[in-house]
C-alpha positions as CSV (number, residue, x, y, z in Angstrom):
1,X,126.1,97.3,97.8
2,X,123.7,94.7,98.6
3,X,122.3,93.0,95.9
4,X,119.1,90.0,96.0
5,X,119.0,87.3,93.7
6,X,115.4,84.9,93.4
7,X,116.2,81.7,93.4
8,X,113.0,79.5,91.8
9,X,112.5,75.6,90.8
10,X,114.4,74.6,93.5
11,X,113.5,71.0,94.8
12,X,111.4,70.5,97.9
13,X,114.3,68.7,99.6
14,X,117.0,71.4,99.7
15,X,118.0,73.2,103.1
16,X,118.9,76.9,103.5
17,X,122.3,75.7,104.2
18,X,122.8,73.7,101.0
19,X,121.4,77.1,99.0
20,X,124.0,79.2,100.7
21,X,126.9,76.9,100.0
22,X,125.7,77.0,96.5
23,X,126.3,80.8,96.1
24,X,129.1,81.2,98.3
25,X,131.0,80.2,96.0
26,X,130.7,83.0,94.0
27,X,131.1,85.9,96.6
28,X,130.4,86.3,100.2
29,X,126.6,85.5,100.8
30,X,124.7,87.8,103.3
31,X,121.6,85.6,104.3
32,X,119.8,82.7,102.2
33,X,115.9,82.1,102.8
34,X,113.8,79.6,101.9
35,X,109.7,80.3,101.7
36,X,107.8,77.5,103.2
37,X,104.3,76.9,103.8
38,X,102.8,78.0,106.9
39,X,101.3,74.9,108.1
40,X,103.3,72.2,107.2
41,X,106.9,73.4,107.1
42,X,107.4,72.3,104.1
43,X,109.5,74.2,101.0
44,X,107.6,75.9,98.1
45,X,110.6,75.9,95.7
46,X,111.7,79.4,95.8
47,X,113.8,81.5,97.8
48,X,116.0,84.3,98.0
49,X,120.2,85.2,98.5
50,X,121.0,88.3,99.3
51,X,124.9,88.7,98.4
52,X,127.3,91.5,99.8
53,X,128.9,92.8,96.3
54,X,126.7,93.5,93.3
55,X,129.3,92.0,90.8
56,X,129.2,89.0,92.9
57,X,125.5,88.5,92.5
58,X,125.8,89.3,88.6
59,X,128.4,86.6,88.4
60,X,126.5,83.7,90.5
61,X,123.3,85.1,88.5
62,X,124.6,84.0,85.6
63,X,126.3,80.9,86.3
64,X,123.4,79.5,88.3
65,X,120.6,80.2,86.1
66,X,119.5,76.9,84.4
67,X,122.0,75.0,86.5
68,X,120.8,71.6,87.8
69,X,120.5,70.5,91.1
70,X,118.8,67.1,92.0
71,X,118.1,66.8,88.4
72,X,116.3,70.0,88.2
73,X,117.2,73.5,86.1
74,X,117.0,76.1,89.0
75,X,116.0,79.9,87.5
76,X,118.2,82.6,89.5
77,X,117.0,86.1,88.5
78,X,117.6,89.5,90.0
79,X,114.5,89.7,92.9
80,X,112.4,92.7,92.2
81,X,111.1,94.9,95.3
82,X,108.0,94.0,97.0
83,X,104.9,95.8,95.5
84,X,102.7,98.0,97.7
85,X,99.4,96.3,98.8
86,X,96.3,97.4,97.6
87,X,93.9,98.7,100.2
88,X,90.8,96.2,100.3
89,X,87.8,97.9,99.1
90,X,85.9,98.9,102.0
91,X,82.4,99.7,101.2
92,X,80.5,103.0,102.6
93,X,77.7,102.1,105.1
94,X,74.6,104.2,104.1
95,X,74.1,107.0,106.1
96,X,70.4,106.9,107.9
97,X,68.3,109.7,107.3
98,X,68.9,112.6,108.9
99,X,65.7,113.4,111.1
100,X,64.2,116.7,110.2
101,X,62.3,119.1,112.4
102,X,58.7,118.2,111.1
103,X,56.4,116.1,113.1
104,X,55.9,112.7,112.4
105,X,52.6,112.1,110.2
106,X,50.3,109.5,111.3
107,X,49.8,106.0,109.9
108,X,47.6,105.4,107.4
109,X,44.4,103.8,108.4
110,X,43.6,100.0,107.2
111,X,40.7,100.7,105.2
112,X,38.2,97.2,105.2
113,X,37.3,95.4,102.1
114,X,34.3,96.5,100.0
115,X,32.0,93.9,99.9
116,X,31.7,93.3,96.8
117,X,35.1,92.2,96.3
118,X,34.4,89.2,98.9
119,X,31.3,88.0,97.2
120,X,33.1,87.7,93.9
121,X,32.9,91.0,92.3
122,X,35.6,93.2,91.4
123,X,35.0,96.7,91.2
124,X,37.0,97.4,88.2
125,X,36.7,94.2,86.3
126,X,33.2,93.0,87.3
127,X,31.8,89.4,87.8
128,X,34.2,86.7,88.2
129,X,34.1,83.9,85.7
130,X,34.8,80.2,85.9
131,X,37.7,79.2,83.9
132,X,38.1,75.8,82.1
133,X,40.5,75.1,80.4
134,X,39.8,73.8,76.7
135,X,39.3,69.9,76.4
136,X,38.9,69.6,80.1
137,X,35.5,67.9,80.3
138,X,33.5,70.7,83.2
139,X,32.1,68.8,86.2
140,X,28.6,69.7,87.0
């Protein structure tokens, strides 16, 4: 049975190629990937070998954990399955009103000022009053 081993801490430098020679020589190696960044090509410093024979895998798992390579302790653990995605939250439009049979009432009218509340008074709160504020010397 298939087993796949994560490989992390791995230098930048390192090829697929060298990583599969590296665990070949615990068993037969299936396929030896390297993640790399989209844009530039370049290693992140993990990957993954997948290794025909589970007692293979358990053997080069615990030989190559901590080993060094390029001065570097690489950490080889046993790759765990890929988690489902979580759906993004979508948020539910809001629904218009549904249009009923009733007729449309009319507009309210614009009702015009009073006049009183143009020449300065207020029909709830009476004359306006000047405001100074204290210590301010009033100009006359």
């Amino acid at each position: 049975m298939n087993k796949q081993l994560y490989v992390g801490k791995l230098p930048r430098t390192l090829t697929e190629e060298t990583l599969r020679k590296m665990f070949s020589v615990y068993g037969p190696v299936l396929s030896a990937i390297l993640i790399r960044v989209k844009d530039s090509d370049q290693s992140r410093g993990f990957g993954f070998v997948n290794m025909k024979n589970a007692e293979d895998a358990d053997a080069a798992l615990t030989k190559m954990n901590g080993a060094l390579i390029e001065g570097a302790a690489i950490a080889v653990t046993e790759a765990r399955p890929l988690a489902e995605k979580k759906k993004p939250v979508v948020f539910k439009k809001r629904a218009w009103p549904k249009h009923s049979a009733e007729p449309v009432k009319e507009a309210p009218k614009k009702m015009d000022r009073p006049p009183s509340i143009s020449s300065g008074d207020h029909p709830k709160f009476g004359k306006r009053k000047s405001f100074t504020a204290p210590g301010a010397t009033k100009k006359v």
